[in-house]
N, C-alpha and C positions, 0 to 999 in steps of 0.2 A: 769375535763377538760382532754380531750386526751392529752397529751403529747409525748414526742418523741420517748422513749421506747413502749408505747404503740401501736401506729403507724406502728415502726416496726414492732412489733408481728401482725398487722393487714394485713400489708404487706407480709410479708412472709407464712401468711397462703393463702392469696388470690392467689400468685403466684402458689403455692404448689397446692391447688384446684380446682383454673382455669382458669390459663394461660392456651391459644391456642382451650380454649372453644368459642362458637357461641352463640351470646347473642339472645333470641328468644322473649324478648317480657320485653319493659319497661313500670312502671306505673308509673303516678305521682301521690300520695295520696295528698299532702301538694304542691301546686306550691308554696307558700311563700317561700321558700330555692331555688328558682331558678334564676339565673344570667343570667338568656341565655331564648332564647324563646324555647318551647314544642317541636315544630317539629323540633329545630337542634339538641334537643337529642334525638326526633325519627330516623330520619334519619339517623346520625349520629351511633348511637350506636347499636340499632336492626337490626340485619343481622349479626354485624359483629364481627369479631372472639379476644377477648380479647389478646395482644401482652404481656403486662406484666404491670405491676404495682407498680410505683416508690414513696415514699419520700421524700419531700421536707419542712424540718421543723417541719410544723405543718398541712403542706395540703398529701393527696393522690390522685397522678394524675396514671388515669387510661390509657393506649395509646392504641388506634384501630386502623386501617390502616389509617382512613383519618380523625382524632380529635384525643382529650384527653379531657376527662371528670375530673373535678379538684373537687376535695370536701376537703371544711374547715370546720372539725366540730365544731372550736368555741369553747365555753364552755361547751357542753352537746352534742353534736353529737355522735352517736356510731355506730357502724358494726355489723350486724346479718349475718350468714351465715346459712340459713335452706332447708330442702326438699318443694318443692313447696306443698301448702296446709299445711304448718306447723300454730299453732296459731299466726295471729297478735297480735304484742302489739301495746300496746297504746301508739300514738303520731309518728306512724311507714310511714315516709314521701314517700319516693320512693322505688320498688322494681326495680332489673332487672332480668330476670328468665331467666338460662340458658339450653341448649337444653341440658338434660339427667338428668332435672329436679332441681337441685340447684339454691338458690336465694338468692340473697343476696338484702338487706334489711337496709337501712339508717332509723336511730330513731333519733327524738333530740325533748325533752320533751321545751325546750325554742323556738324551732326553730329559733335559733340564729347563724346556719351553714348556709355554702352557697355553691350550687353547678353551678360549669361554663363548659361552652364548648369551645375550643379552636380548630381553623382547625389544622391540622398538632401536630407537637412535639412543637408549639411557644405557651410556656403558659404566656413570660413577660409581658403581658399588663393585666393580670390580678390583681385586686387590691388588694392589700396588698402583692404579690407574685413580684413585682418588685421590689423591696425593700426591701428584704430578703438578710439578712448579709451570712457568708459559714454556711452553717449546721453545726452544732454541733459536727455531727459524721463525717465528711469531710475529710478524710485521709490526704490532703494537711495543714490542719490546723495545723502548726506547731506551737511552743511556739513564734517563732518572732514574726510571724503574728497574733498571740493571743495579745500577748501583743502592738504588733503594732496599730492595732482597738481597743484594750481596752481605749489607750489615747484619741480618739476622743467622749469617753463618760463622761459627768459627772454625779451626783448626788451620791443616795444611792446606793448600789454595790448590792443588790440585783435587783434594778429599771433597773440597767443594764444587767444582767443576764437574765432577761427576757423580754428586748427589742429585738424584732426582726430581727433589723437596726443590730441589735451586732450578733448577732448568733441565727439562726435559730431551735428553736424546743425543746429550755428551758420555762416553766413555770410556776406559782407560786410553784407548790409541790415542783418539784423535784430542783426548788435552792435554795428551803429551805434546802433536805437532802446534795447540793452539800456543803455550805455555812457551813453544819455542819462537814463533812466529810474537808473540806481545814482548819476548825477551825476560821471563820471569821465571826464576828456579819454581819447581814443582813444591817443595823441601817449605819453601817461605809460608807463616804464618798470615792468614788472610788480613790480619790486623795490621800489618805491618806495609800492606801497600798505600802506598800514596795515588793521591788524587790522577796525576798522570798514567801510574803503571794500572791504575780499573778502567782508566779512556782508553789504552792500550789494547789491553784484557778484552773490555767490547768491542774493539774493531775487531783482533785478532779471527772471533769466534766466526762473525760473517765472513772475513776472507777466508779464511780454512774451507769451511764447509761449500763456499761460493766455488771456490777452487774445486775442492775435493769432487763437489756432486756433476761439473764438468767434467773431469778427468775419467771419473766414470761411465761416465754418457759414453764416451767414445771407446774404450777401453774394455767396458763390460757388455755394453748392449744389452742385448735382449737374454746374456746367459747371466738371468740373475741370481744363478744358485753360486758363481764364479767370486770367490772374494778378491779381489785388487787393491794391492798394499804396496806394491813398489815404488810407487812413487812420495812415499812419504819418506820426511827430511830426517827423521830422529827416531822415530817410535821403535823399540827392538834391534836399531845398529848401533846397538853399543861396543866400544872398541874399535869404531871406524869414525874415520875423521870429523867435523862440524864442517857442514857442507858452507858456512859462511867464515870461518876462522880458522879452522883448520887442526885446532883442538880434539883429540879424541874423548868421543862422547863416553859420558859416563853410564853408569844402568845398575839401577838398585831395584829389590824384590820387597818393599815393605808390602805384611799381606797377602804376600805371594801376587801380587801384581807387578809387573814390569813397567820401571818407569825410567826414561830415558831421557837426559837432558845433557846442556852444553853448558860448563862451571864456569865459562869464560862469559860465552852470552848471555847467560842468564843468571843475572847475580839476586 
């Protein structure tokens, strides 16, 4: 699943490559990911000159003079950026090919993404984007207001960490690494942290991702259809060691989500 470091490096290469480029020609291979009818993303987006390309969570809204194209890739949604006539892959839903030849290219083997159109910069009525707590990366997010929204969540503190309602653009992997890095079982009832282990909890989430979306700079570059996950500490090695203790990491499926922790470190 894309997640929010991801994202960004999807974003910032897009920007880098082609912002203030003229888009010459969309396809639809797959209409099943479409939210919006055909022709408002003909019209809407063929001719005109891409402005820039923003972050929101877990979506990528694209803005043209007169819409914003929104994609949510869901669980398996990914970003191809090639020379027109590069090889398709398979399960490769929409192109959009810009004049001087660059295409970029939406994959999603589930086709469980969703792409919308929005007139103008107004994407709020879009579903599941209205409803979106501050982004994660959010400069304003201060510890008050961290902890301020944390109280209106209860359950499991991981269930929280990747509700949307809470903060935008955490999920399952990487609260698993934040969850390990702040020292807090996943398992633990939100109620139940103390004042120190939520000061924790908000550091955690900036260094993760401050981490994370370095490691990917250099690591993914420019292929950002490539997902990079090796170098996370916990998420999915379960039955191999705790890279700080030396405890063999644990790994439960509530959900059918995989969640991976250290019983030692993370009480």
């Amino acid at each position: 699943m894309p997640e929010l470091p991801d994202l960004e490096i999807v974003k910032e290469v897009l920007n880098r490559r082609l912002k203030g480029k003229q888009v010459e020609k969309v396809e639809i291979l797959r209409p099943l990911i479409l939210r919006c009818l055909q022709e408002q993303l003909f019209s809407g987006v063929e001719g005109s000159l891409l402005q820039s390309v923003k972050r929101r969570g877990k979506f990528l809204l694209f803005s043209f003079g007169n819409g914003t194209l929104g994609f949510h890739p869901m669980l398996s949604g990914r970003f191809q950026l090639v020379q027109r006539g590069a090889p398709l892959k398979s399960r490769t839903c929409l192109k959009i090919g810009f004049v001087g030849g660059q295409e970029l290219r939406y994959l999603d083997p589930r086709f469980m993404g969703r792409v919308y159109w929005a007139q103008g910069e107004d994407f709020s009525e879009t579903p599941q984007f209205a409803t979106l707590g501050p982004d994660a990366l959010d400069e304003p997010l201060s510890l008050e207001l961290f902890k301020t929204r944390l109280r209106h969540f209860r359950g499991m503190i991981k269930n929280v960490l990747t509700n949307q309602r809470f903060l935008a653009g955490i999920g399952n992997a990487y609260a698993d690494e934040i969850l390990f890095t702040a020292r807090i079982c996943p398992l633990r009832k939100r109620s139940t942290l103390s004042p120190d282990e939520v000061k924790s909890l908000y550091r955690a989430i900036g260094s993760v991702f401050a981490q994370a979306i370095g490691i990917l700079k250099e690591k993914v570059g420019e292929n950002i259809d490539v997902e990079e996950r090796e170098f996370f500490k916990v998420h999915r090695k379960g039955g191999c060691p705790c890279p700080v203790c030396g405890t063999i990491l644990s790994e439960v499926s509530p959900n059918r989500q995989t969640t991976t922790f250290c019983r030692h470190c993370q009480k």
